[in-house]
N, C-alpha and C positions, 0 to 999 in steps of 0.2 A: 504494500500500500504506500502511495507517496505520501510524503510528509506534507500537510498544510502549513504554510507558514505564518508565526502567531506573531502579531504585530501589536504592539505598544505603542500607544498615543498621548504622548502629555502636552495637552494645549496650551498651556504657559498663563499668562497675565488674564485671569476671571474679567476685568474689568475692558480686557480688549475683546477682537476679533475672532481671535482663537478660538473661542468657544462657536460665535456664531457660525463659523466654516466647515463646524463638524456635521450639521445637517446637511450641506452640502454633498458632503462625501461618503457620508451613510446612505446616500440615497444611489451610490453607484454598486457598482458589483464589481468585486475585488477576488482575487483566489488566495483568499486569505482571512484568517482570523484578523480582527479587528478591535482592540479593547481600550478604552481609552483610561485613565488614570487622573481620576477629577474629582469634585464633589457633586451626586445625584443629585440632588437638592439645588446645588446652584444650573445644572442644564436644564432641568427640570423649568424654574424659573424663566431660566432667557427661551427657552420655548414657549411659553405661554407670553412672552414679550415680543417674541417674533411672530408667534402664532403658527407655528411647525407644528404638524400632527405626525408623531414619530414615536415608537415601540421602544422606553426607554428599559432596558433589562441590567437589572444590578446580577453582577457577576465575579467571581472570585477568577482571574485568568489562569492561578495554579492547576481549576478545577480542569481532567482528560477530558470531559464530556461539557463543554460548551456549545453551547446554541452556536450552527454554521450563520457564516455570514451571510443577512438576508437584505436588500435596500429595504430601508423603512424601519430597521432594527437598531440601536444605537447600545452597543453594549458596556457597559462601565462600573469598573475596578471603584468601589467608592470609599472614599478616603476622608477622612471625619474632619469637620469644618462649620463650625457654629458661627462664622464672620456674613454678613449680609453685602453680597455686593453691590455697587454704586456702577452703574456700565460710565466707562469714560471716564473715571476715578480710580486709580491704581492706588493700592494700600499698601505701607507695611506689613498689615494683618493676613493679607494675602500670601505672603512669605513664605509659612509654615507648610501652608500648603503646597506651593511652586516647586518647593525642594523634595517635600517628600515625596510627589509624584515622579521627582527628574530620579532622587538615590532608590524609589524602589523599582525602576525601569531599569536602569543601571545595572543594579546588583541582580537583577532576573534574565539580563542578557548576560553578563558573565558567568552567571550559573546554568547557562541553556536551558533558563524555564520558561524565556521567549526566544524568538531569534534576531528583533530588532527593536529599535525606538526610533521612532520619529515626532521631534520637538516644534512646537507652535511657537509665537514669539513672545518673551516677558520684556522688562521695563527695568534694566541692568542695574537705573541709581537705585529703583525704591528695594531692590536684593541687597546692593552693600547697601543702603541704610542702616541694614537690621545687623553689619558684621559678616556679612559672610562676602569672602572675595569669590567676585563673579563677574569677571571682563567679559564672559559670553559661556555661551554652552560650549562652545572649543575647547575651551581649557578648565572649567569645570569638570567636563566629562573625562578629559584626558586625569586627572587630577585623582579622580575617582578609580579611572583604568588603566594606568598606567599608558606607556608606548610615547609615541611622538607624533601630536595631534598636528595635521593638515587641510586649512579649511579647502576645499574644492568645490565652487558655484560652475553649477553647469548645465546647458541645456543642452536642442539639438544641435545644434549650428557651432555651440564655444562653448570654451571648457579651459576655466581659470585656477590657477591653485595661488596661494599666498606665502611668500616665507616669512611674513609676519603679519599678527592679525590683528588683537585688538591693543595697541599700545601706542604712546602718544609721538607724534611726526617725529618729535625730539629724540628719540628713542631708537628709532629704526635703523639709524647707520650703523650704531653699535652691534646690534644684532646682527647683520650680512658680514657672515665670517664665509671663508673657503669649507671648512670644516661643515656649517651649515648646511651650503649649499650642496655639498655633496649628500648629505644623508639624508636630507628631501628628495635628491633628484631619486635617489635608490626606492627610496618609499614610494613616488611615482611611480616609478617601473614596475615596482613588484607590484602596488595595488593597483594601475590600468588595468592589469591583464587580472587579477585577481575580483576585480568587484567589474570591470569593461568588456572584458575581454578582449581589449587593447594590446595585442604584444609587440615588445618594443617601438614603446612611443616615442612619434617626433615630440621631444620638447625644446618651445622655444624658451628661452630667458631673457626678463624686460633687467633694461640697466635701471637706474636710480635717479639719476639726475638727467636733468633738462639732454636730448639729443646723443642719449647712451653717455654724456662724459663726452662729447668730445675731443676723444682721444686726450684726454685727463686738462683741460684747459677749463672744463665746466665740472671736475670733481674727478676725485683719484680713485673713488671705491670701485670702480670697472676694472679698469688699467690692472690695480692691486691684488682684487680680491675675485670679480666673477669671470672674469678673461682669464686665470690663472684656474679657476674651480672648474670653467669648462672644457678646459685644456686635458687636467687632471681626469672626467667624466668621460670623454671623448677617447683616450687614450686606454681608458678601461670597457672601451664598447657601447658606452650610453649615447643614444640618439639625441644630441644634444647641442644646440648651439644658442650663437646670444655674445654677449647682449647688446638686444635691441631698445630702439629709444619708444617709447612706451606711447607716444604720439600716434604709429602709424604700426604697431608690432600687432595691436587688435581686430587691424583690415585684410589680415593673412589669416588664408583657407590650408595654407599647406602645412600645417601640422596637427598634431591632438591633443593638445595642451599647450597652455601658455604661464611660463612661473612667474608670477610678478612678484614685485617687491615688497609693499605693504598696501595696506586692506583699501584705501581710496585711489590707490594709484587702477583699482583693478573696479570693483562695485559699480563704480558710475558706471563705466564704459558697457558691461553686462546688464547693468539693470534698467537703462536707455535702451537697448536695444532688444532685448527680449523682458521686459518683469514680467511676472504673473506665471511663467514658464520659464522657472529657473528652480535648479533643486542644492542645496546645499548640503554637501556629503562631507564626513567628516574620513579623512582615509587616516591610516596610521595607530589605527583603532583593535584593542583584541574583540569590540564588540561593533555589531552594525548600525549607524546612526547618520539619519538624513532629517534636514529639516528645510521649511518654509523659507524663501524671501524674502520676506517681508516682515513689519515691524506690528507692534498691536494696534495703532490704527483707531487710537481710540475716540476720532471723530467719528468712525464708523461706524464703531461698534451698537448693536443695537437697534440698527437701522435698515437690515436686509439688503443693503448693500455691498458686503465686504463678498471679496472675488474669491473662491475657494481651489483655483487651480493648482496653486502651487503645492499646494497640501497634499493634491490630489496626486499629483508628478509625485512628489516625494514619497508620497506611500507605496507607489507605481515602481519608483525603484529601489525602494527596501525592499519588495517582492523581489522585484528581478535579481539583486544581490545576493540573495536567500537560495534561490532556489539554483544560481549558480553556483554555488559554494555548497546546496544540498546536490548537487550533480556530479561534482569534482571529489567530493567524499564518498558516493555509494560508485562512485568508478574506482577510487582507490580499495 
């Protein structure tokens, strides 16, 4: 019998979008368990706010014998939460919740009691408000699972990865080391072909500064540090070149990924040209995890308006990741 793959949902910030996008995508058909990790009580609510007529079924996901996935069915892990929420009003009191949804997805993908998570969007200040360091679920999660977390937005057409993600502009030179760049590019390679089945990617690499550096008259970290790392790459068989000046590296068809530098040098250009169809995969991960484009949105929220595509993409390739990685194990 094949495996169904049991997918983990944690919608992030109650008072955004997140919650309202899940009717959305309860209402398609997936080959996949679907559970989401929230409080019943609060969808319960935003349904009768949206005025969604949908089958809400409280469910343990440890249990073998859950209800198959049906549109119209919306099944949920529920997890105890006496806080009333404000749609459009992001709380600290919220917190408690946000986290225990993201640690007990986490800890049931590393224990193979699911095979993935895929994350909605929270509201990063009102998290550290409360103490707990939380630049993004990138490094949250990695934090949690160890490895070397790699953000990778990607649609049909482009496919961005970052060597660094959520840290301040001031910050980032430091970071592009040779050392770096090399065991990204490696985690590239091995996870294209592992989660894409991309083998031996073209990847390009964007430079940093204004025109790649201008052969170092507009900045030395090319010259120094990524013309010496792809030299180094190159010499050991990795399909790899660069760097390119980040202006005009994004209008090229002829590769399967592009590394940029840091997180705004890459976002706009992807999310101009495709949002709504963009999935955010986290590679470098002992567990599987994809999440939304998008932010909570909290003009939106509550108004039957928020667009639920991306969610939908992303759930679309936690299947796919799944059940290739269930394919390459019952071959071995």
């Amino acid at each position: 019998m094949k495996k169904i793959p049991k997918i983990l949902i944690t919608p992030g910030e109650p008072a955004g979008i997140g919650y309202d996008i899940l009717f959305d995508v309860y209402k398609k058909k997936f080959s996949a368990q679907l559970i989401t990790l929230m409080n019943i009580d609060h969808l319960k609510e935003r349904s009768k706010i949206l005025k969604e007529k949908v089958n809400i079924i409280n469910v343990d996901f440890k249990d073998t014998n859950l209800p198959k996935h049906k549109p119209g069915n919306i099944l949920v892990h529920n997890i105890q939460n006496n806080h009333k929420v404000k749609i459009g009003k992001p709380s600290t009191k919220h917190v408690p919740l946000i986290i225990k949804s993201l640690d007990l997805a986490i800890k049931s993908c590393l224990k193979n009691e699911a095979d993935a998570m895929v994350t909605g969007p929270v509201q990063k200040n009102i998290i550290m408000q409360c103490g707990n360091i939380f630049t993004g679920h990138t490094e949250y999660i990695a934090r949690k699972t160890g490895g070397e977390p790699i953000m990778m937005l990607h649609s049909k057409n482009l496919k961005i990865a970052l060597l660094t993600t959520h840290v301040p502009l001031s910050k980032v030179s430091k970071l592009i080391t040779k050392e770096r760049l090399i065991s990204y590019v490696k985690i590239l390679n091995n996870e294209l072909y592992e989660k894409l089945d991309i083998k031996n990617p073209k990847i390009k690499i964007c430079g940093l500064n204004p025109h790649a550096g201008e052969n170092g008259f507009l900045g030395l970290e090319e010259k120094n540090i990524i013309e010496p790392a792809i030299k180094t790459m190159q010499k050991k068989g990795y399909n790899v070149s660069g760097p390119y000046s980040a202006d005009t590296v994004f209008t090229r068809k002829d590769c399967d990924l592009i590394l940029a530098m840091y997180h705004d040098q890459a976002l706009p250009v992807i999310k101009t040209i495709e949002f709504g169809s963009i999935v955010n995969t986290t590679l470098g991960l002992p567990i599987i995890r994809t999440s939304v484009d998008h932010g909570t949105a909290l003009d939106l929220a509550g108004t039957n308006k928020a667009d639920a595509s991306s969610l939908i993409e992303a759930i679309k390739t936690s299947i796919k990741i799944v059940k290739r990685k269930n394919a390459r194990e019952y071959q071995t």
